[in-house]
DOPABA-183280 format. One record per residue: residue number from 1; residue in three letters; x, y, z of N, C-alpha, C, O, CB in turn. Coordinates in Angstrom, 2 decimals, decimal comma. Last residue first. Glycine has a CB too. Layout:
N
   k   r  n_east n_north    n_up ca_east ca_north   ca_up  c_east c_north    c_up  o_east o_north    o_up cb_east cb_north   cb_up
 NUM ALA       X       Y       Z       X        Y       Z       X       Y       Z       X       Y       Z       X        Y       Z
...
This chain:
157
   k   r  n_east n_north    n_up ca_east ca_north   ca_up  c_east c_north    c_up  o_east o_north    o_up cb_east cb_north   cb_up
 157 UNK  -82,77  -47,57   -4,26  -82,77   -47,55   -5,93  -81,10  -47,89   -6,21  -80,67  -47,97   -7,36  -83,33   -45,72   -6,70
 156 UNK  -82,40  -46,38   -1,72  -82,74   -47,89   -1,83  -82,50  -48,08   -3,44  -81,84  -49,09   -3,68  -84,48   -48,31   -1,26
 155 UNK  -83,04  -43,63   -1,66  -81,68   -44,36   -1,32  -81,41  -45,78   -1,57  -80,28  -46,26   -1,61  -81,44   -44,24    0,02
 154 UNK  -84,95  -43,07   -2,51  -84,39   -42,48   -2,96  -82,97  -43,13   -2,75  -82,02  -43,11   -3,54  -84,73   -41,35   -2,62
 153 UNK  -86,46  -43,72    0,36  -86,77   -44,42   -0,74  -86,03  -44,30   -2,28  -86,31  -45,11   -3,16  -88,05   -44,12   -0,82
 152 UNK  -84,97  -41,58    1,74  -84,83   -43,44    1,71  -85,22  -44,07    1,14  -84,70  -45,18    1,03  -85,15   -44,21    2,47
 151 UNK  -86,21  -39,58    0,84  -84,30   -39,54    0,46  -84,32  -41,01    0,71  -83,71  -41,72   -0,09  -82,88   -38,45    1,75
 150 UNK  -88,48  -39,04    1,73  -88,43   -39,48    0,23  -86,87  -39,88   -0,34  -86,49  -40,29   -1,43  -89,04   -38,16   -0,69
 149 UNK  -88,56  -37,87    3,64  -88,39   -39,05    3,93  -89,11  -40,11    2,48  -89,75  -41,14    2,31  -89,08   -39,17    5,47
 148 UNK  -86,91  -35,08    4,29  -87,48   -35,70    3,38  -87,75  -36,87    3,29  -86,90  -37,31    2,52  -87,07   -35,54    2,62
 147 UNK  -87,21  -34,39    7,90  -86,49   -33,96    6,91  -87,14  -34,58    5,59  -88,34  -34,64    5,84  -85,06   -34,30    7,17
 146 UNK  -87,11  -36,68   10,72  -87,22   -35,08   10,33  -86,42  -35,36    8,72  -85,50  -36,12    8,42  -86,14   -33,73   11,70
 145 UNK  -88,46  -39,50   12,18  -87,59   -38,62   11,72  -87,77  -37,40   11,14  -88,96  -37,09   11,11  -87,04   -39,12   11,06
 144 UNK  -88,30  -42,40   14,41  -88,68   -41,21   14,01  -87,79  -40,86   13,03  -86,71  -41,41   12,81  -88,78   -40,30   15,01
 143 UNK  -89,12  -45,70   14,69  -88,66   -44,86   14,17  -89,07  -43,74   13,65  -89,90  -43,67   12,74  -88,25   -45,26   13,66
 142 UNK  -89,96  -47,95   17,84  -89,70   -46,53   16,59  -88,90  -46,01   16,05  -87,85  -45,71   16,63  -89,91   -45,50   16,76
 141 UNK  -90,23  -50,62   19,86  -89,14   -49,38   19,07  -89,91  -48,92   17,66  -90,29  -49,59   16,70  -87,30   -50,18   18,52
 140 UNK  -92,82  -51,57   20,13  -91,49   -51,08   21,17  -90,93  -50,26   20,50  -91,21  -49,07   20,59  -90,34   -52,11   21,65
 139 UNK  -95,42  -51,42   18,11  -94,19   -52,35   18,38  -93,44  -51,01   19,43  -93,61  -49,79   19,33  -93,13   -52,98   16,59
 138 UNK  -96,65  -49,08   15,46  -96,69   -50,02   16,28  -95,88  -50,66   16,54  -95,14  -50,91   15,58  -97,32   -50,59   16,14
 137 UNK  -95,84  -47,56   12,94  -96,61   -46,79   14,23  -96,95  -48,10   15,53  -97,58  -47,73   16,52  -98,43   -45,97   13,52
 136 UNK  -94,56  -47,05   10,67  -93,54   -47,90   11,83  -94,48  -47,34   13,01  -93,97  -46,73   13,95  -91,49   -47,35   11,97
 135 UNK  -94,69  -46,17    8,44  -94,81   -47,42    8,34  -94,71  -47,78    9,50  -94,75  -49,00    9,62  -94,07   -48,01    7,56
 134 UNK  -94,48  -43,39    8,93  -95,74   -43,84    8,85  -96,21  -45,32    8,56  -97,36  -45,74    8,45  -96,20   -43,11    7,99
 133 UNK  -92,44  -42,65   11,99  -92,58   -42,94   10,53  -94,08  -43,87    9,91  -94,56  -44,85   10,48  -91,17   -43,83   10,21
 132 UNK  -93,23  -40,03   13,72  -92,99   -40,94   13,38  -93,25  -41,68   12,23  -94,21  -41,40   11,51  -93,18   -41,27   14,05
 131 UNK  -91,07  -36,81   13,75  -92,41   -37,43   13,32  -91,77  -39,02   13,85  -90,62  -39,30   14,20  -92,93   -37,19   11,33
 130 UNK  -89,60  -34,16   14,88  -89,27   -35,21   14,13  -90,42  -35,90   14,43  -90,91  -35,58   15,52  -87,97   -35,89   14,38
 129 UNK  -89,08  -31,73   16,24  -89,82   -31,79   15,06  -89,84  -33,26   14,08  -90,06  -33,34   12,87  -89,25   -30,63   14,29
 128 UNK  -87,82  -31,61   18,62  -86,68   -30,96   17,27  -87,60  -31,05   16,14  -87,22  -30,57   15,07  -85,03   -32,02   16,83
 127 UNK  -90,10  -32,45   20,22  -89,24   -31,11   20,40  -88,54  -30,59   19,27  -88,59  -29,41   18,93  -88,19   -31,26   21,39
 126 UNK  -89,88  -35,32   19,49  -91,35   -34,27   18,96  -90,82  -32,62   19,16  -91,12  -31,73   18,36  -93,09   -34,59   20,28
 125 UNK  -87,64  -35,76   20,70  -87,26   -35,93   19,44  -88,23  -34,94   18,96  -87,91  -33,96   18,28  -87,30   -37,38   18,86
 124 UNK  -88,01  -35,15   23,34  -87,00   -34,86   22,92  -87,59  -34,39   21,45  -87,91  -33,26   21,07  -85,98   -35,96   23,10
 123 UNK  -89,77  -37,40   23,96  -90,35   -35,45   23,76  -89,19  -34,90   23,35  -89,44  -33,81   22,83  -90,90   -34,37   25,38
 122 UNK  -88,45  -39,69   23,34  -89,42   -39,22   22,86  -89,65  -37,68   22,69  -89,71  -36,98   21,67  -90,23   -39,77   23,48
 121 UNK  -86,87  -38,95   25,23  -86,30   -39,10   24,66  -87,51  -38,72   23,56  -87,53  -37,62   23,01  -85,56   -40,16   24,91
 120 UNK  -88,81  -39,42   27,95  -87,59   -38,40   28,02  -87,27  -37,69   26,29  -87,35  -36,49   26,00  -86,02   -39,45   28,69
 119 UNK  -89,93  -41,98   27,43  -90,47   -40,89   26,93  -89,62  -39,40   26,96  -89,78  -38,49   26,16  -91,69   -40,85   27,65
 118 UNK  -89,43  -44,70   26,44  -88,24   -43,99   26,65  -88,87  -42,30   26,52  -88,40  -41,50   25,71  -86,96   -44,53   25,41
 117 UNK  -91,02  -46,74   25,49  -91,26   -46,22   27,06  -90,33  -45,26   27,53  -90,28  -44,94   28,72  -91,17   -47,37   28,10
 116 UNK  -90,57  -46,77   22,46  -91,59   -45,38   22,93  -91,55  -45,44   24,82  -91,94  -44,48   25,48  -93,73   -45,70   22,17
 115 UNK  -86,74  -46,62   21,93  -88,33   -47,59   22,80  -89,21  -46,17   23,30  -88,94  -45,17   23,97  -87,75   -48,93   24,84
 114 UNK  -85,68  -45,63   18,72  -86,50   -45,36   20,17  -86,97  -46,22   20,69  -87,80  -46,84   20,03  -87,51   -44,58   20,23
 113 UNK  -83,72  -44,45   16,04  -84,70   -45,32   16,28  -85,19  -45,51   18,17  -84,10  -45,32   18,71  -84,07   -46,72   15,54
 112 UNK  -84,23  -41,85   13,70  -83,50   -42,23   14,90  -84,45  -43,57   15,34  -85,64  -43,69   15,05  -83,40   -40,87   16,14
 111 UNK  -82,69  -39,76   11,11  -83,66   -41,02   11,47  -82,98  -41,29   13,38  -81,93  -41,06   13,97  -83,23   -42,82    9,99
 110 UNK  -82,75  -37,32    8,53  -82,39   -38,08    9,73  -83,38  -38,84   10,51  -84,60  -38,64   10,57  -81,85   -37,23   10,59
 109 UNK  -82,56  -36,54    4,94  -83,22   -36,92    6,31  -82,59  -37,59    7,55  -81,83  -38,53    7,31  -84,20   -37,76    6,02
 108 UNK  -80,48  -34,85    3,88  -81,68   -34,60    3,53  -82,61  -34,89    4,53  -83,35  -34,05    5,04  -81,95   -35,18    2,44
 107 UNK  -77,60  -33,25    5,27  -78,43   -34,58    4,78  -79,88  -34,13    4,48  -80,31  -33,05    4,88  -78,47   -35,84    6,01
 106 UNK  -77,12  -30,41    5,64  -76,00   -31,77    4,91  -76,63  -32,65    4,75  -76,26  -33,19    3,71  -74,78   -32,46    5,67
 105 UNK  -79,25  -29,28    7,39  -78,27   -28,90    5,99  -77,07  -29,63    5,16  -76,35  -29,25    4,23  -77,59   -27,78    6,32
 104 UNK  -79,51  -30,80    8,88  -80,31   -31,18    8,07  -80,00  -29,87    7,17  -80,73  -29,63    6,21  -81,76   -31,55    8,64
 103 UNK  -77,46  -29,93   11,00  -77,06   -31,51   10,38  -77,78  -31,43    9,33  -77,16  -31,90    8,37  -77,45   -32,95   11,24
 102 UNK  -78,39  -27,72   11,67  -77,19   -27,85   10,81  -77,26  -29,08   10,60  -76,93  -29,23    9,43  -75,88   -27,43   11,31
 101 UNK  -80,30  -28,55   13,03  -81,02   -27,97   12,24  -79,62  -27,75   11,38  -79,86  -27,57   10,19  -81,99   -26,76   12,83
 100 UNK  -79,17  -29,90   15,08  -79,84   -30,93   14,56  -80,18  -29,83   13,50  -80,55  -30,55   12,57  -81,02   -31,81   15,48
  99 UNK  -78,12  -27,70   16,83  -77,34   -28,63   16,00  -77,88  -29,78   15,17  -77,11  -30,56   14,61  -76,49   -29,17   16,81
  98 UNK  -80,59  -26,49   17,46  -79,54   -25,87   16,44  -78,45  -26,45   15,82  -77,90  -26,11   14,77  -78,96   -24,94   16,96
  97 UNK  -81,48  -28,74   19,33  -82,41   -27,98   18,40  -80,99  -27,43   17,58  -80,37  -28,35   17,04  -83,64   -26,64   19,25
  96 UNK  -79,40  -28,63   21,50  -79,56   -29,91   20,61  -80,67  -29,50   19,03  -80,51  -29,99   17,91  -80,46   -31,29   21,84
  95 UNK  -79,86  -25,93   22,76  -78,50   -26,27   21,72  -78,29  -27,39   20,67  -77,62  -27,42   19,64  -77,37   -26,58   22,55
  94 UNK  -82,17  -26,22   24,06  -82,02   -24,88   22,63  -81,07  -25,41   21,93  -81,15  -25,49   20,70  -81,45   -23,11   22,99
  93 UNK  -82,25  -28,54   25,43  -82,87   -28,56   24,38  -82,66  -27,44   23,41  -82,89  -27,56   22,21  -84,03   -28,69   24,71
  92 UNK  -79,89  -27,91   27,39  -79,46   -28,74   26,72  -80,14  -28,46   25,26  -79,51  -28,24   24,23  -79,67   -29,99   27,38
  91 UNK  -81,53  -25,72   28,94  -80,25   -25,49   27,85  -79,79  -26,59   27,20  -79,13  -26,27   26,21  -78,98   -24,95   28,46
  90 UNK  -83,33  -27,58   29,74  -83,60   -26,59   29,19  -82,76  -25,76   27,99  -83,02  -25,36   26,86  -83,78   -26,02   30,14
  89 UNK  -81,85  -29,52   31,78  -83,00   -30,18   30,08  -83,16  -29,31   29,08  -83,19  -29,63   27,89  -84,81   -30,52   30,29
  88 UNK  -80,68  -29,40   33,80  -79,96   -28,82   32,73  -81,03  -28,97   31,30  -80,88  -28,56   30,15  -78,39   -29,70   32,60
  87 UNK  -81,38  -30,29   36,53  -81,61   -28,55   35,61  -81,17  -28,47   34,29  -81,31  -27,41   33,68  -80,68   -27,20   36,26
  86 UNK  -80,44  -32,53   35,91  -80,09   -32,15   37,02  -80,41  -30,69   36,47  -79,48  -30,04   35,98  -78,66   -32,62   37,57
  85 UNK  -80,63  -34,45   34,00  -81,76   -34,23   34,86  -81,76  -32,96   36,03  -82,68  -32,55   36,74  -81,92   -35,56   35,57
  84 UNK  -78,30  -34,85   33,31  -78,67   -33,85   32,14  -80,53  -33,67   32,56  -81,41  -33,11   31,90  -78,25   -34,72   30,21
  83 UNK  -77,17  -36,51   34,96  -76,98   -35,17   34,86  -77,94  -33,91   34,41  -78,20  -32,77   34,81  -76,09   -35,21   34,15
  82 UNK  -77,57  -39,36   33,83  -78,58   -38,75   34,55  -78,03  -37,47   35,33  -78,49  -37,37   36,47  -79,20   -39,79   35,48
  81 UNK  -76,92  -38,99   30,26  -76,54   -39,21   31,66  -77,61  -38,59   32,33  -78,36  -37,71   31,90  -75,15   -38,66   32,10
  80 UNK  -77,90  -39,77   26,77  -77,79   -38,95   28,00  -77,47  -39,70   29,36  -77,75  -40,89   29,52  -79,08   -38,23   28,17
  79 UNK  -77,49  -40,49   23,93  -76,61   -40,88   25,17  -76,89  -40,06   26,38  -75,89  -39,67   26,99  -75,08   -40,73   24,86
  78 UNK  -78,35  -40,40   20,68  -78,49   -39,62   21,97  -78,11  -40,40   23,24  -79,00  -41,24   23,37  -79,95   -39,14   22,12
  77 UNK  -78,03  -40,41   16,94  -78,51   -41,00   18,67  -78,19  -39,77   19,29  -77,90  -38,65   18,86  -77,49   -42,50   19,55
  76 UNK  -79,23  -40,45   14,05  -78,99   -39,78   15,03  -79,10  -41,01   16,30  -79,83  -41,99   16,51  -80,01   -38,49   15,03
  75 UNK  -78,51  -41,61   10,26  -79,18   -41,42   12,07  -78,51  -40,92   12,97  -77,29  -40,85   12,89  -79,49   -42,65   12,88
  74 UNK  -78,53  -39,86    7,29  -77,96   -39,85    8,62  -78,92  -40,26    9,78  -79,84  -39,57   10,22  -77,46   -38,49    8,87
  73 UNK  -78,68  -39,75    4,00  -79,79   -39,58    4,99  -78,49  -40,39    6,58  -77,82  -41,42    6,48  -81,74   -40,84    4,30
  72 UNK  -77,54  -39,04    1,74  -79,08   -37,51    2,26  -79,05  -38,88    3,51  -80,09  -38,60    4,11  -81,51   -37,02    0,67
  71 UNK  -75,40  -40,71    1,22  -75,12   -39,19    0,83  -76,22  -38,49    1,92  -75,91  -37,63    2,75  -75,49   -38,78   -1,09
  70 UNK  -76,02  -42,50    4,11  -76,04   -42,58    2,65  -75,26  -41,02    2,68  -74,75  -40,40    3,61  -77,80   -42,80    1,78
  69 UNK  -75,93  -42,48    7,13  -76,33   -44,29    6,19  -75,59  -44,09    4,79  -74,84  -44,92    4,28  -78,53   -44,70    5,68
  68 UNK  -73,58  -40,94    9,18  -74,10   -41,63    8,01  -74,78  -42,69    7,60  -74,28  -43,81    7,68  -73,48   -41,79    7,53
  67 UNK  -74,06  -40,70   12,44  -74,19   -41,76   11,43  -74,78  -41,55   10,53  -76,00  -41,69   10,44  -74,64   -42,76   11,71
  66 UNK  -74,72  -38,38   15,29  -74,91   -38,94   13,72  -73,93  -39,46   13,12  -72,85  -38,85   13,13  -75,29   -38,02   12,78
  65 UNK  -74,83  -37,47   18,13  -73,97   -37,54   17,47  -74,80  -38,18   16,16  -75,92  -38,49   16,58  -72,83   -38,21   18,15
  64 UNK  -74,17  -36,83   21,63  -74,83   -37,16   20,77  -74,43  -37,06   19,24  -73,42  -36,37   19,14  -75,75   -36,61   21,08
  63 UNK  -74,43  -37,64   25,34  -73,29   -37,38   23,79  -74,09  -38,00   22,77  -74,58  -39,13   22,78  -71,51   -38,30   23,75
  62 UNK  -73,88  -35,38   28,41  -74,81   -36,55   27,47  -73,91  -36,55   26,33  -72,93  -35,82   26,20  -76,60   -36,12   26,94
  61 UNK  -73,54  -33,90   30,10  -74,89   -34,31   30,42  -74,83  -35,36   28,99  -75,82  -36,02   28,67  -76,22   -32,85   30,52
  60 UNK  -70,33  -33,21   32,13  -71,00   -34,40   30,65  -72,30  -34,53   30,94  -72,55  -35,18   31,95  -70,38   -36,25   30,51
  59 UNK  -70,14  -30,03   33,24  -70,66   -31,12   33,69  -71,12  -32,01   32,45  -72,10  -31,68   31,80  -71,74   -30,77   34,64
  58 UNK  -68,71  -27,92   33,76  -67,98   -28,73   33,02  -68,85  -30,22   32,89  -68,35  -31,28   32,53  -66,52   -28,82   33,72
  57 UNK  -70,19  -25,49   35,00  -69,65   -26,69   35,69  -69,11  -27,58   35,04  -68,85  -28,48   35,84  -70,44   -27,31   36,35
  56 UNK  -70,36  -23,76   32,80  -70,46   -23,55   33,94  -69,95  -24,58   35,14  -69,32  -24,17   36,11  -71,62   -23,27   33,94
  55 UNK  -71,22  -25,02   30,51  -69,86   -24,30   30,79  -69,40  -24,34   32,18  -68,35  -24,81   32,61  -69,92   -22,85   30,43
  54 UNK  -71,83  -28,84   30,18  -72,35   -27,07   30,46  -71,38  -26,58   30,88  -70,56  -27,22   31,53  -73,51   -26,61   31,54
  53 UNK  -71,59  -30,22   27,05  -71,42   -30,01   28,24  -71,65  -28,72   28,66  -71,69  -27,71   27,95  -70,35   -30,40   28,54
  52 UNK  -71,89  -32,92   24,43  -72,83   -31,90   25,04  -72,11  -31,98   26,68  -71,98  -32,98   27,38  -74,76   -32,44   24,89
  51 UNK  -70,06  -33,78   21,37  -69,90   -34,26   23,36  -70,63  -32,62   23,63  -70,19  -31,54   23,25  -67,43   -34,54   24,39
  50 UNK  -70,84  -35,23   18,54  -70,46   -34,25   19,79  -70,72  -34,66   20,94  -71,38  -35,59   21,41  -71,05   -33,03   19,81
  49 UNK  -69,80  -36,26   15,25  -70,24   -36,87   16,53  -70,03  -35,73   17,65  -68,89  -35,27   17,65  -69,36   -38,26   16,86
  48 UNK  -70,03  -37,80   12,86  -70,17   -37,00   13,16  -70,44  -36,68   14,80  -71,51  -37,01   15,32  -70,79   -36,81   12,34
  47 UNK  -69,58  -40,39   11,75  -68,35   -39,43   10,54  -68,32  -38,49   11,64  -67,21  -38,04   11,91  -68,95   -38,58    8,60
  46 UNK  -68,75  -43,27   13,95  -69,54   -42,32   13,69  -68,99  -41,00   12,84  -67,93  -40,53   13,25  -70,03   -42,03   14,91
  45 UNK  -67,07  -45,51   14,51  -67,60   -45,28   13,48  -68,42  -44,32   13,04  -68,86  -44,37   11,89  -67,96   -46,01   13,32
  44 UNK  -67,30  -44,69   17,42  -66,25   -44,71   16,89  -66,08  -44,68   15,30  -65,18  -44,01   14,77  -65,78   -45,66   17,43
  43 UNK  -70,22  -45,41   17,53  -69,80   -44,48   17,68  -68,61  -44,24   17,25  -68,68  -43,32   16,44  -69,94   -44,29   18,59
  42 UNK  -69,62  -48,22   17,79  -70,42   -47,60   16,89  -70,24  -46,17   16,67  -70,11  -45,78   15,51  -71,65   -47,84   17,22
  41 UNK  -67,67  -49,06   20,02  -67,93   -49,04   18,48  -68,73  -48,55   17,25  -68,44  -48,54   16,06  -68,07   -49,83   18,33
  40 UNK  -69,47  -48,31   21,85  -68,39   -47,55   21,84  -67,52  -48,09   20,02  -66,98  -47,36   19,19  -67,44   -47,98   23,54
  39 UNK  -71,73  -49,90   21,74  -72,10   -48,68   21,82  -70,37  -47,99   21,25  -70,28  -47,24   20,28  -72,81   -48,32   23,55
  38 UNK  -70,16  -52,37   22,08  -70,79   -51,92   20,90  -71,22  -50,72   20,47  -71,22  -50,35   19,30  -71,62   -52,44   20,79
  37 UNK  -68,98  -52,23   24,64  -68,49   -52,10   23,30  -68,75  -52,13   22,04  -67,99  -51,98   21,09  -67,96   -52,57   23,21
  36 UNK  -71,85  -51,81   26,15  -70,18   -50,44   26,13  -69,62  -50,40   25,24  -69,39  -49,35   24,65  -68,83   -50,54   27,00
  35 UNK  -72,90  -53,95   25,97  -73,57   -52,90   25,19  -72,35  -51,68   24,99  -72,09  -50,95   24,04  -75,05   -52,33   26,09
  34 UNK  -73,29  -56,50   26,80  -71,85   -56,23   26,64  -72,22  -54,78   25,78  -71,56  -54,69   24,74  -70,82   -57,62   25,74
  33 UNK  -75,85  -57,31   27,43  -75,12   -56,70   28,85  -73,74  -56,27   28,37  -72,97  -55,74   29,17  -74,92   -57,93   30,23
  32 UNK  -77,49  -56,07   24,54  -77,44   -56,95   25,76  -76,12  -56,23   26,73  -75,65  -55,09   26,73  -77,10   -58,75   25,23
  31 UNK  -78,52  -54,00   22,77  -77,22   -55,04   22,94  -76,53  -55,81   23,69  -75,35  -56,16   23,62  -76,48   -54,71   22,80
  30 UNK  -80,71  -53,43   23,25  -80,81   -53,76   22,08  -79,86  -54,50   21,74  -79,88  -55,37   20,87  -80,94   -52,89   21,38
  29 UNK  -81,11  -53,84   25,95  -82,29   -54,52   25,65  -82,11  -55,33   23,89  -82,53  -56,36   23,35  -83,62   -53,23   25,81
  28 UNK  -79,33  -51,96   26,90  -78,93   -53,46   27,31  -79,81  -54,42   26,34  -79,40  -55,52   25,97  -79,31   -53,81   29,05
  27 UNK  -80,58  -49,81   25,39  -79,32   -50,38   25,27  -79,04  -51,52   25,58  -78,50  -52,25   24,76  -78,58   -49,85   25,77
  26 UNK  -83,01  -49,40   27,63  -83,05   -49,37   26,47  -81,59  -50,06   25,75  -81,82  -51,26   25,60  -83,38   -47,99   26,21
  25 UNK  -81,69  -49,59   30,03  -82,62   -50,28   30,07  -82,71  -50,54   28,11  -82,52  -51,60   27,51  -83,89   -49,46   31,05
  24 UNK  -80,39  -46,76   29,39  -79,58   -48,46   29,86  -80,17  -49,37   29,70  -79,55  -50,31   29,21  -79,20   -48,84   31,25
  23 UNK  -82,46  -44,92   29,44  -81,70   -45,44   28,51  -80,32  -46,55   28,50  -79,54  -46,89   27,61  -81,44   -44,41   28,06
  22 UNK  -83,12  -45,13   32,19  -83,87   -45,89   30,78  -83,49  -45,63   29,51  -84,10  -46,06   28,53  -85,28   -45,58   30,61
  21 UNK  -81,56  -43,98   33,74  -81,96   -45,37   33,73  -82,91  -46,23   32,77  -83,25  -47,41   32,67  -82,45   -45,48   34,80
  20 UNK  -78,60  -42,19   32,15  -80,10   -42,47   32,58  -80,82  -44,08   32,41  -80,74  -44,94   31,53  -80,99   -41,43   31,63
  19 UNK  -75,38  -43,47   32,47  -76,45   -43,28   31,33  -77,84  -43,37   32,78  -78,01  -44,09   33,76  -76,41   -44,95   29,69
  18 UNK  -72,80  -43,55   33,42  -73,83   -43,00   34,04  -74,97  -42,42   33,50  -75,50  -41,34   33,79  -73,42   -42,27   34,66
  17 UNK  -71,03  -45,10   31,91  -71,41   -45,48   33,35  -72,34  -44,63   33,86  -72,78  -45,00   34,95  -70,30   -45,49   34,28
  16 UNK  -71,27  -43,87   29,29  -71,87   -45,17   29,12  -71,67  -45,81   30,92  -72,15  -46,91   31,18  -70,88   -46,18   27,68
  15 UNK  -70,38  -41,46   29,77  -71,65   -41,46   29,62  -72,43  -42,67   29,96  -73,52  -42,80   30,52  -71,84   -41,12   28,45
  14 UNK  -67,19  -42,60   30,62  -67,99   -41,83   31,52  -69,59  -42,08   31,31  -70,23  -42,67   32,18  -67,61   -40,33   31,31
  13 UNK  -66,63  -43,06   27,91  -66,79   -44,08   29,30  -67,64  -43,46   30,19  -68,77  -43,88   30,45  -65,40   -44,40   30,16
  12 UNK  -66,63  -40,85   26,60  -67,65   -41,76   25,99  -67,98  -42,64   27,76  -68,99  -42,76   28,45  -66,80   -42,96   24,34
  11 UNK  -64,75  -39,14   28,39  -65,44   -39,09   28,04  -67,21  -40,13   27,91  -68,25  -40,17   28,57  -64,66   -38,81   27,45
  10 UNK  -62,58  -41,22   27,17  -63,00   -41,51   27,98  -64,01  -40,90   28,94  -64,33  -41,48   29,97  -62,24   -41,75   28,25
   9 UNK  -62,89  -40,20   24,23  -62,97   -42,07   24,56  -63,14  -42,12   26,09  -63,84  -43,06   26,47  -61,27   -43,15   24,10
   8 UNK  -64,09  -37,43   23,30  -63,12   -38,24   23,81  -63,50  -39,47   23,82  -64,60  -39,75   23,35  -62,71   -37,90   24,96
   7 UNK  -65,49  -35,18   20,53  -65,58   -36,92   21,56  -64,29  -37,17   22,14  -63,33  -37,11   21,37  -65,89   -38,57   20,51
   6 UNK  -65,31  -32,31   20,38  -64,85   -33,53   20,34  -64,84  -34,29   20,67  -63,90  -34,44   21,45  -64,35   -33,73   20,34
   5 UNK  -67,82  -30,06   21,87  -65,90   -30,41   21,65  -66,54  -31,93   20,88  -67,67  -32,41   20,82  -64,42   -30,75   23,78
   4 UNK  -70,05  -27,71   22,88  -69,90   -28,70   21,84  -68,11  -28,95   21,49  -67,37  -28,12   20,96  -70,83   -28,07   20,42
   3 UNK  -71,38  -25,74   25,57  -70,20   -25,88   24,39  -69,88  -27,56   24,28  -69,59  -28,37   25,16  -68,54   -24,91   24,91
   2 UNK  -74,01  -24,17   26,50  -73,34   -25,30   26,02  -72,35  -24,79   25,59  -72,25  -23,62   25,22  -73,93   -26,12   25,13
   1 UNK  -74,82  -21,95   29,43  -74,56   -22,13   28,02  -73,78  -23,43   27,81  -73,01  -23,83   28,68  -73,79   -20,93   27,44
């Protein structure tokens, strides 16, 4: 079983030294080699944010969390460690499913953006039900999302 705490800062350190290898790949790509402190800034700015761990061994498989854009619409990331390879995908996915289905009781839509070679992440997202966006079906990065995706056009006005 999961249990969901509070971001720590060092914590965060931890994820960002032992991020899966393609999501480093991914990160370095979007913020080059100084990515820790941006990543760790951003996050820090984040209204909403959890630290995913298994009871059982205390083990950080990952940290995930949402960013406000607006009132309805929030992105999501995802930070996994290469832990969260280690048996754990299964319980990770029931718990990340139930906390993404409370987030979309406070926002209308959530967004996330992806390198499709990041397929881990990908089945992830098709897992919680999140689409891709119908403007955005070509190029490296995507954007998926779940929920009304009438709240961004709704948001732009």
């Amino acid at each position: 079983m999961y249990k969901t705490f509070n971001v720590d800062i060092n914590e965060i350190e931890y994820v960002l030294e032992n991020l899966s290898d393609l999501t480093r790949f991914e990160v370095e790509s979007a913020f080059g080699v100084d990515y820790k402190k941006e990543i760790l800034a951003g996050i820090n700015c984040a209204k909403e944010k959890q630290l995913i761990k298994l009871n059982a061994t205390n083990e950080t498989v990952g940290v995930f969390g949402l960013i406000e854009e607006s009132k309805d619409v929030a992105g999501i990331f995802f930070l996994p460690t290469k832990n969260l390879c280690n048996g754990n995908m299964i319980k990770f996915l029931r718990v990340s499913k139930c906390v993404i289905e409370e987030w979309l009781k406070k926002y209308k839509l959530l967004l996330d953006d992806c390198f499709v070679e990041n397929k881990k992440i990908v089945k992830w997202l098709h897992f919680l039900g999140f689409k891709v966006c119908p403007e955005d079906k070509n190029g490296k990065i995507r954007t998926f999302y779940k929920g009304n995706l009438q709240a961004r056009c709704n948001d732009d006005k």
